[in-house]
ZABARO-918723 format. One record per residue (C-alpha): residue in three letters; x, y, z. Coordinates in steps of 0.001 Angstrom, whole numbers, padded with zeros to 6 digits, always signed. Layout:
// residues N
ALAXYZ...
// end
This chain:
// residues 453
UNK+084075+081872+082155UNK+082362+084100+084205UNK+078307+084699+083477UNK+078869+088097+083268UNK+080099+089565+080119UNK+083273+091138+078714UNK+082409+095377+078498UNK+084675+096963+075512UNK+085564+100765+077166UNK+088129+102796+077384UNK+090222+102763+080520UNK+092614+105306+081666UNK+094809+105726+085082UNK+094136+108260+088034UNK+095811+111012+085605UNK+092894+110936+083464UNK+095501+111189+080568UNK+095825+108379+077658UNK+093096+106599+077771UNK+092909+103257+075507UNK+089985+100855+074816UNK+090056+097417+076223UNK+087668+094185+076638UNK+087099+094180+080469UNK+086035+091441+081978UNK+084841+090315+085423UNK+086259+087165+086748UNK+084480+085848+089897UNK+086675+082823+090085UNK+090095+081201+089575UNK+088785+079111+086583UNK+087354+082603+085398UNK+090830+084045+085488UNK+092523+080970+083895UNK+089806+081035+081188UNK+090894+084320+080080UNK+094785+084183+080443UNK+095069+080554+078474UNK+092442+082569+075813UNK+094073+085136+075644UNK+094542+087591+071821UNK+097482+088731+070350UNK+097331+091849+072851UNK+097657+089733+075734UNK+095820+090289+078985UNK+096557+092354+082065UNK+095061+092258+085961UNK+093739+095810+087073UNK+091983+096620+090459UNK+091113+100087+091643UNK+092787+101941+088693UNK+094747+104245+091305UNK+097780+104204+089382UNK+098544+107312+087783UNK+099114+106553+084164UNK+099053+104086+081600UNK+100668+100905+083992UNK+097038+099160+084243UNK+095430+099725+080887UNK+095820+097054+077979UNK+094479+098756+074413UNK+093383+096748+072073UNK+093554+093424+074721UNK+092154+091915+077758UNK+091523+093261+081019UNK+090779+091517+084120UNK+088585+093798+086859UNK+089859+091770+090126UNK+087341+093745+092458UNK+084967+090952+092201UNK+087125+088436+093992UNK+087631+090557+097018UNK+087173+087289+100205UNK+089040+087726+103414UNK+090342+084136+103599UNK+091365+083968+107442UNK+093011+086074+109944UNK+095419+084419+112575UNK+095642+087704+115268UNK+098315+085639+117390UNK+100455+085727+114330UNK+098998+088667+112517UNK+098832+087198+109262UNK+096200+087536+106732UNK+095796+085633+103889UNK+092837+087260+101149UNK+092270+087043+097438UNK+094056+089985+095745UNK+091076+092352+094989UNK+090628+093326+098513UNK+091259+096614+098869UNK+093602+098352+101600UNK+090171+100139+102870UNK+088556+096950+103625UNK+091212+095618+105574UNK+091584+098436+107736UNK+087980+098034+108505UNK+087997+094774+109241UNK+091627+094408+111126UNK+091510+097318+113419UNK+088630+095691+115865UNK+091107+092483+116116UNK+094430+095144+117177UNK+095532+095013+113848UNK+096639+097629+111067UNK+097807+097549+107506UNK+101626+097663+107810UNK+101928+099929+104823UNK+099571+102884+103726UNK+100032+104650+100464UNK+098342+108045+100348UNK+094574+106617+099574UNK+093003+103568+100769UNK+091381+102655+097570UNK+094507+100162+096344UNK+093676+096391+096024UNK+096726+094154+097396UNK+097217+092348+094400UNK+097905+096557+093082UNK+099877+096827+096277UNK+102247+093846+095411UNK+102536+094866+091969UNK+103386+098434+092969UNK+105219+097868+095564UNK+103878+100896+097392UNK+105085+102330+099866UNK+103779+104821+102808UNK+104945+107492+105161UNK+106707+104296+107239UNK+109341+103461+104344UNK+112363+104939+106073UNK+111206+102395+109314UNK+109455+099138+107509UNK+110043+099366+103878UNK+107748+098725+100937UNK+104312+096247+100401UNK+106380+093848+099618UNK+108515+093672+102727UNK+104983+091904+104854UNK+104252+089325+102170UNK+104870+085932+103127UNK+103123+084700+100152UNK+101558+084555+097065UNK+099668+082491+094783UNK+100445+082945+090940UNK+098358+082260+088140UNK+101262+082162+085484UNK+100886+082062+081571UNK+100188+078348+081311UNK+097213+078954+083271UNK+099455+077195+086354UNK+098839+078508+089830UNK+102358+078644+091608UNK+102426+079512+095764UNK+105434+082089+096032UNK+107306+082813+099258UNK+111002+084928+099495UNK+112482+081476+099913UNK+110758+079513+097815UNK+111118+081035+094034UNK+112690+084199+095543UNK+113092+084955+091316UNK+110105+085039+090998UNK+108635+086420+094116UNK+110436+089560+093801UNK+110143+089894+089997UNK+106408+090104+090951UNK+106454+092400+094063UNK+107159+095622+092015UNK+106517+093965+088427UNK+103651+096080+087520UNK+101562+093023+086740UNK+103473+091735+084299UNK+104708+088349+085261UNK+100975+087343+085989UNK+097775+087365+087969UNK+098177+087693+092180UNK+095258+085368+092964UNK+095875+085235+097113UNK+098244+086731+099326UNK+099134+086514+102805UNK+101154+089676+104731UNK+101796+089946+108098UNK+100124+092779+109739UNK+101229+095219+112430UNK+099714+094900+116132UNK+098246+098512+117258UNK+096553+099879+120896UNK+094443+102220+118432UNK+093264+103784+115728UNK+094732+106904+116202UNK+098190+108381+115549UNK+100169+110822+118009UNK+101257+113505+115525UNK+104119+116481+115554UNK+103620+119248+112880UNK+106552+121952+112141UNK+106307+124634+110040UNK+109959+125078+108158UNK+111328+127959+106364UNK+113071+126615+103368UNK+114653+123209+101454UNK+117513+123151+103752UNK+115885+123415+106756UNK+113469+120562+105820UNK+116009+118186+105057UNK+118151+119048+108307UNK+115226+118222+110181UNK+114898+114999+108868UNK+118291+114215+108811UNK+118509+115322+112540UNK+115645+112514+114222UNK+113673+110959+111232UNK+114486+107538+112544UNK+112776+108486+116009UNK+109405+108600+114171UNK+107397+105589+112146UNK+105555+107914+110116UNK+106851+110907+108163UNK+106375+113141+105533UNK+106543+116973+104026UNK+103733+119179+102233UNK+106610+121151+100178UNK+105655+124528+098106UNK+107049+124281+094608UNK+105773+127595+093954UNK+107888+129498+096602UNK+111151+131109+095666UNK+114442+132913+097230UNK+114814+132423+100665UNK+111452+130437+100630UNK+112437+127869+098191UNK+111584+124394+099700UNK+109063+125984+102702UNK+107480+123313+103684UNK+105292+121645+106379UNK+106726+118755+108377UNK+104001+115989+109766UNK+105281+112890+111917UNK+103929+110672+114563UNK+103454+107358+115547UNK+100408+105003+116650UNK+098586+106244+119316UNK+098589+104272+122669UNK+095418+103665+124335UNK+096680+106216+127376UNK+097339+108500+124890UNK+094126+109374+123877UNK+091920+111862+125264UNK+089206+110447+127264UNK+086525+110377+125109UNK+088068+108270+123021UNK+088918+105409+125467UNK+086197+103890+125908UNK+086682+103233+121805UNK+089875+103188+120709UNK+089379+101492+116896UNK+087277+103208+116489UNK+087009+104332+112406UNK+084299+105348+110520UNK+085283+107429+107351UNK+083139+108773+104640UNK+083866+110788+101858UNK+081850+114715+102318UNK+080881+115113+099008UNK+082119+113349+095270UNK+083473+115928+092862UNK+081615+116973+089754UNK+083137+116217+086203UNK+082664+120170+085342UNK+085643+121752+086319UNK+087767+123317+083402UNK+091070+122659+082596UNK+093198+124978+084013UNK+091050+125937+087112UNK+094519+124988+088616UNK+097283+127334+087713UNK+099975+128931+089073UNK+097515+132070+090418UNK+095513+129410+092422UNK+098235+126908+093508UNK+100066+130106+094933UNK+096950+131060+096690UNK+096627+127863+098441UNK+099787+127372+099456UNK+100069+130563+101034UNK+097122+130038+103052UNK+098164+126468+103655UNK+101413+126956+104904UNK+100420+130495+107180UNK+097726+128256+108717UNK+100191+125122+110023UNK+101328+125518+113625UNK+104723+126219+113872UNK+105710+123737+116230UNK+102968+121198+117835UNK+103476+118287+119563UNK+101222+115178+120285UNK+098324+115905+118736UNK+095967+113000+118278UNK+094773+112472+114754UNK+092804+109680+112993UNK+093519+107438+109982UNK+091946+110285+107198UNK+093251+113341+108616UNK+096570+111509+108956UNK+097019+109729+106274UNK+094290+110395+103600UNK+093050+113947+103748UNK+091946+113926+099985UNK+089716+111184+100277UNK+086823+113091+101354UNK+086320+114399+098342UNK+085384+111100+095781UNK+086948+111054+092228UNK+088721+113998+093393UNK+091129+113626+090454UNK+088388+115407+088158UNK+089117+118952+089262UNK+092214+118884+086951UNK+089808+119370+084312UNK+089313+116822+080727UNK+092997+117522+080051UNK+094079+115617+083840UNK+097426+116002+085020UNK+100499+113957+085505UNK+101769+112622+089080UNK+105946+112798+088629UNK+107445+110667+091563UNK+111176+110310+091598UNK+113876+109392+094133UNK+117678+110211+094503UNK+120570+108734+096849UNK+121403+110373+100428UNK+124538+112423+099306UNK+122570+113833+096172UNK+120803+116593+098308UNK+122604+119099+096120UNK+120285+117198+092952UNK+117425+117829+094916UNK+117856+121352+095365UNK+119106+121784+092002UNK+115483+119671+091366UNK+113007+121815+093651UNK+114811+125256+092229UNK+113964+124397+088684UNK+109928+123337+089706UNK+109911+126549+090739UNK+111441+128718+088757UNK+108749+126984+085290UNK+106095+128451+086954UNK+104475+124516+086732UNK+102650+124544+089720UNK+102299+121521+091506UNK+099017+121088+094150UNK+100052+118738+096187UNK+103805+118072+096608UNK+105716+115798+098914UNK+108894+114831+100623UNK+110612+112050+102428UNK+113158+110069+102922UNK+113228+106346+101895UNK+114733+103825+103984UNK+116965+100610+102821UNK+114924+098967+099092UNK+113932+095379+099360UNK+115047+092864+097160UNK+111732+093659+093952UNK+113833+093777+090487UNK+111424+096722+089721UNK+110723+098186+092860UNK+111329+101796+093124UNK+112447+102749+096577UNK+115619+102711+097560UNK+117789+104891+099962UNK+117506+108543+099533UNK+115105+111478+099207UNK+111990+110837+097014UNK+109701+114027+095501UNK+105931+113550+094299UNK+104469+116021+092671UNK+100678+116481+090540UNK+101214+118961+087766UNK+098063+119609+085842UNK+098807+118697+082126UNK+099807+121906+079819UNK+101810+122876+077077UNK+105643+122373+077547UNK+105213+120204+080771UNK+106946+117027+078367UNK+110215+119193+078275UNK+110362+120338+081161UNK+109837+116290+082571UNK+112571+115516+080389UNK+114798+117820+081817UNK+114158+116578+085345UNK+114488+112811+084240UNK+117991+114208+083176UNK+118556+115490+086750UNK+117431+112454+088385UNK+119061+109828+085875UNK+122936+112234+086717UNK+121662+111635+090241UNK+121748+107958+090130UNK+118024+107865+090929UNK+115127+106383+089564UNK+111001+106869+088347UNK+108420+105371+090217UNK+106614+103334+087570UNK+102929+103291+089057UNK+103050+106827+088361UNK+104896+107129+085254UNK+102854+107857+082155UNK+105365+109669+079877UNK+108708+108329+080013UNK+111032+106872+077711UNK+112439+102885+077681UNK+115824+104180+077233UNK+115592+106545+080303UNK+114125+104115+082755UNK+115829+101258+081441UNK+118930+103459+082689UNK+117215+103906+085924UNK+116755+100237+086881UNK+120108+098207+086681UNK+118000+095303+087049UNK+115639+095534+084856UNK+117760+092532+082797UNK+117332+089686+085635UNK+113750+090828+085662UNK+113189+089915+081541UNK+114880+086853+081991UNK+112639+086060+085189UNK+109454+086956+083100UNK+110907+085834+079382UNK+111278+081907+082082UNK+107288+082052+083022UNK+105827+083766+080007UNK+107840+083667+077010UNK+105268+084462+074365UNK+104612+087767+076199UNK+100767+087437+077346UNK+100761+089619+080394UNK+101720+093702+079168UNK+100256+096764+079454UNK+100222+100189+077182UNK+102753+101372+079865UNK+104988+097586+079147UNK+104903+098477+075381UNK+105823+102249+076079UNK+108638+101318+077290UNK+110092+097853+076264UNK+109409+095857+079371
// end
């Protein structure tokens, strides 16, 4: 095992909500990580990386947890090819740094940087490109596996495609992502060309991006769930694609990659629960959405402003106060836009203010027995933890369940087996995938237990 020793502490997802005590420890090795999943207690053992899921999908109480940060090697980079093969605690900030210089970008961004790919795989995130290049999973070629028997199995789509796509979107639970390999995308620069439009309402957000979505590789919508009557849905529309090289203005020529982010100042644990209400929510999204340019076209923006404007602020999650909040991602089919209005009208009218909020459309899913995008209009919303939130959540899983949609587990942290067991019509071939590589149960999670996995 490794030399450095397991730390009992509690461990809790990006929510701040539920926290649960765990043995951590620190492999630095494969034998490390086979050590501890053949040792494993009766509360089994789970991977973790960056802890950027929102709830209780990477915490273990009472069990094992493995911090993957530690083995964190780029392995090779083949930049005729573009694929990169690195051990699965990398994290999606290193590889930006360290492909962009060769031409090279991460072919799917979630909205922070600070996601391992082993967490990416077992996510199955997904970025403001779904509706144009899918999910995480889509750019793996391959995957090594340490399974229950302490065996290491190389995965491919072809190879064990049971397997392979029980794990891309499996939450961690059919073992530990040791190495992967993805193919990423070529790119002229670091920057993005970008086209902001200011909308009025829900309708004509989702017009818009019914209209031309497809003509863009990166979209998305800052929605106000606080606006109401003929405001309902006002939103601000942001698309673009990678910048050429003649696209940029000319003092950025002469250094086109060039990316060098840093985070302005890390947040204080201080701030009180509460601090973000309704009053304050409605403030900022006044100001937010009076201050967007109605129409601009073109403008050149990097990688933060683009894609990660709240990562300036470190551990930004702690100005939701000691109570935290809840991130509530759902999606619906194309044809259900009347569910989504009928979804966005009841936000508003609880007075649950939401401080960020987003809209887009998903693209065709991949193949990932878990994984939750799939064609149609997806909503993700933080919604700072307070007293009747859980009914109000339940009513909306009602909505979206009617809808034919779906959760998005890697945020979920309140939901019942019985409602996403509804939402996942495959959720049956994915037990009997895991129940054939670990039948004694040895990889879960609090969030496996919550709900029956």
């Amino acid at each position: 095992m490794s030399t450095a020793p397991a730390v009992r502490r509690p461990l809790f997802g990006w929510g701040r909500t539920s926290p649960s005590v765990a043995e951590v420890l620190p492999p630095t090795s494969e034998a490390d990580v086979v050590a501890a999943v053949t040792g494993a207690g009766s509360r089994g053992v789970l991977a973790r990386g960056l802890g950027r899921s929102y709830g209780d999908s990477a915490q273990n109480g009472g069990g094992s947890v493995l911090d993957m940060t530690a083995m964190a090697r780029i392995l090779s980079i083949d930049t005729t090819t573009g694929l990169v093969s690195v051990e699965a605690g990398v994290s999606l900030d290193t590889l930006v740094k360290v492909l962009l210089p060769l031409g090279l970008f991460v072919p799917v961004l979630p909205g922070t940087r600070q996601v391992t790919v082993g967490g990416a795989i077992g996510a199955d995130i997904h970025g403001k490109n779904h509706h144009v290049k899918g999910s995480f999973g889509n750019h793996v070629t391959s995957m090594d596996l340490l399974t229950a028997d302490g065996a290491v199995r190389t995965l491919t789509p072809d190879s064990d495609p049971g397997l392979f796509w029980a794990t891309v979107g499996g939450m961690g639970l059919t073992g530990v992502i040791l190495r992967a390999t993805i193919r990423a995308t070529p790119v002229e620069t670091a920057f993005f060309a970008v086209d902001t439009e200011r909308t009025k309402d829900l309708d004509d957000l989702m017009a818009r991006l019914q209209a031309n979505d497809d003509e863009y590789t990166y979209s998305v919508a800052w929605i106000d769930l606080v606006a109401r009557g003929a405001s309902l849905g006002r939103s601000v529309l942001t698309r673009g694609w990678s910048a050429t090289r003649d696209q940029l203005p000319a003092k950025l020529r002469d250094r086109p990659y060039h990316f060098a982010p840093r985070s302005l100042f890390t947040a204080p644990d201080v701030f009180p629960s509460g601090l973000l209400n309704k009053l304050t929510i409605s403030a900022f999204n006044e100001a937010y959405y009076r201050a967007a340019p109605k129409e601009q076209r073109g403008v050149i923006q990097g990688i933060g402003p683009f894609f990660h404007p709240l990562d300036i602020a470190k551990d930004w999650n702690r100005i939701y106060g000691r109570r935290g909040f809840l991130q509530y991602q759902f999606v619906v089919p194309f044809g259900e836009e009347d569910a989504m209005r009928r979804a966005v009208e009841k936000l508003a009218a609880s007075g649950t203010a939401s401080f960020l909020a987003v809209l887009k459309r998903f693209g065709p899913g991949n193949s990932g027995l878990l994984s939750f995008p799939s064609p149609g209009w997806t909503l993700a919303l933080d919604i700072p933890v307070t007293p009747g939130l859980g009914r109000l959540l339940d009513e909306m899983d009602e909505l979206v369940l009617a809808a034919g949609g779906r959760l998005y587990l890697a945020k979920d942290s309140r939901a019942t087996a019985a409602t996403v067991h509804a939402m996942y019509p495959r959720i049956d071939e994915w037990r009997a995938v895991r129940e054939r590589v670990d039948p004694k149960g040895i990889f879960t999670s609090d969030q496996a237990r919550r709900l029956s996995l």
